[in-house]
C-alpha positions in Angstrom: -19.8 0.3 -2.6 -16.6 0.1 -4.7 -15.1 3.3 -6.2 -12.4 1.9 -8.8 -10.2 4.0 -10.1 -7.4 3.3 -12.8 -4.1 4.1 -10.8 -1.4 2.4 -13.4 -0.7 -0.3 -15.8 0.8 -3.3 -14.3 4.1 -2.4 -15.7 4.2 0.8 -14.2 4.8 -0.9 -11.2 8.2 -3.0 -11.1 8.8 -6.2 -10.1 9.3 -6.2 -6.0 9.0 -2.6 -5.9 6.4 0.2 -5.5 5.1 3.4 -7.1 3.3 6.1 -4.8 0.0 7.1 -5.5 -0.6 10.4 -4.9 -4.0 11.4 -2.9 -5.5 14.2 -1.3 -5.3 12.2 2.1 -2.0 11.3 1.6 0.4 8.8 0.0 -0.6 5.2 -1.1 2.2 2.8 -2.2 1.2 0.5 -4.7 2.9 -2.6 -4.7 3.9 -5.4 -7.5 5.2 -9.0 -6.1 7.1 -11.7 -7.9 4.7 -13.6 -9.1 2.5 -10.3 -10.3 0.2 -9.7 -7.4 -0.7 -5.9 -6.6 -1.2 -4.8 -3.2 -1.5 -1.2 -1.7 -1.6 0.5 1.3 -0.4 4.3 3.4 3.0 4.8 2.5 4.2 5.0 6.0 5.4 2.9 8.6 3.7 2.1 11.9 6.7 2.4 14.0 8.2 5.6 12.4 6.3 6.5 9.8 9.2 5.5 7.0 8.7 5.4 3.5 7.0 2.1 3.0 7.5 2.8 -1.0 11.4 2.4 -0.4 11.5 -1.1 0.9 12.5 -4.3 0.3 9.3 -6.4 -1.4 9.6 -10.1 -0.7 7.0 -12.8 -0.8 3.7 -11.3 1.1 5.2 -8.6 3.0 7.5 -5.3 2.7 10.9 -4.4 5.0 10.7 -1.1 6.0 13.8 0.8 5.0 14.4 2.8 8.5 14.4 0.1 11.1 13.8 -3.3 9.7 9.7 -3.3 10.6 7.7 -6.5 8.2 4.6 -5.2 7.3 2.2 -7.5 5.7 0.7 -6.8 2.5 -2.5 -8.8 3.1 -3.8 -7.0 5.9 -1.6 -4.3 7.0 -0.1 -5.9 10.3 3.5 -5.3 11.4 4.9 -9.1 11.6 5.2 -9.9 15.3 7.0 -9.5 17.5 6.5 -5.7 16.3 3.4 -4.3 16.8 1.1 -1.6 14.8 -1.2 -1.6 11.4 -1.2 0.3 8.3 -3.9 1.0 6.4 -4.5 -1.3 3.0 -6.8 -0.6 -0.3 -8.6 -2.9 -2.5 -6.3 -3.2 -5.5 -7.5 -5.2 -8.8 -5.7 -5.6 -11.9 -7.8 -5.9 -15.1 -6.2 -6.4 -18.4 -2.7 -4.9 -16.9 -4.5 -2.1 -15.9 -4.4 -1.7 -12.0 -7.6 0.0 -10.0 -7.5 1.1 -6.2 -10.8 1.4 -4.1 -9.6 4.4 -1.8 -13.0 4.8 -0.1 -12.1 0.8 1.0 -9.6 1.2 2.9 -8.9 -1.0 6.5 -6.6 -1.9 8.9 -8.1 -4.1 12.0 -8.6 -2.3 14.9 -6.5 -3.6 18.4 -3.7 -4.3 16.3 -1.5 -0.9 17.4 -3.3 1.5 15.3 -7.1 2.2 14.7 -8.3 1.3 11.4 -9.3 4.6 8.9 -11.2 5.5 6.2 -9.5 8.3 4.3 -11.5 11.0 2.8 -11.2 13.0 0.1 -10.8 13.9 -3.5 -10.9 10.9 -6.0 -7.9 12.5 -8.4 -5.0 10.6 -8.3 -1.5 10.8 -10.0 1.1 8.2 -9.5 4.9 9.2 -9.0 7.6 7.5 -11.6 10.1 7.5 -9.7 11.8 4.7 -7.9 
């Protein structure tokens, strides 16, 4: 079952960059591509837990700003040869207005780290700062 809730308009959200979502089980970068698409997922790296939210967005995946790690957007997987998942939220964006499903969060297990399902309160606020 899907539990949308309105996180940001579309142009909150610039152009190959993030906002961070704030949420009682942690931070959720939401991020906007080129051509428009919205993707989200745990603001931290799999390697060293850097700030996802602070890298470089290009085509499908983000650069983590610490050490260089690819992480695709799609389905949370460091691009190989580096290894480890992070875990990614059903985003959709309905007349500029973009929803995240929190309770449908996944990352495929056997890929570096287990896959989670974060619990908690559905009250979100969304940071406006770069």
């Amino acid at each position: 079952m899907s539990n949308w809730t309105k996180v940001a308009t579309l142009d909150d959200i610039p152009k190959l960059g993030a906002r961070v979502v704030k949420h009682a089980s942690g931070a959720i970068a939401v991020f906007r591509t080129d051509d428009d698409a919205v993707f989200a997922m745990n603001d931290r790296c799999p390697h060293k837990g850097g700030p996802l939210s602070q890298g470089i967005v290009s085509g499908d995946k983000v650069t983590c700003p610490l050490h260089g790690i690819n992480v695709c957007f799609k389905d949370g997987h460091a691009v190989a040869p580096d290894e480890g998942c992070v875990p990614t939220y059903p985003v959709k964006v309905e007349a500029g207005v973009v929803y995240l499903d929190i309770q449908g969060a996944a990352c495929i297990p056997g890929s570096g780290r287990p896959g989670t399902r974060p619990r908690g309160s559905p009250h979100f606020s969304i940071s406006t700062s770069p």
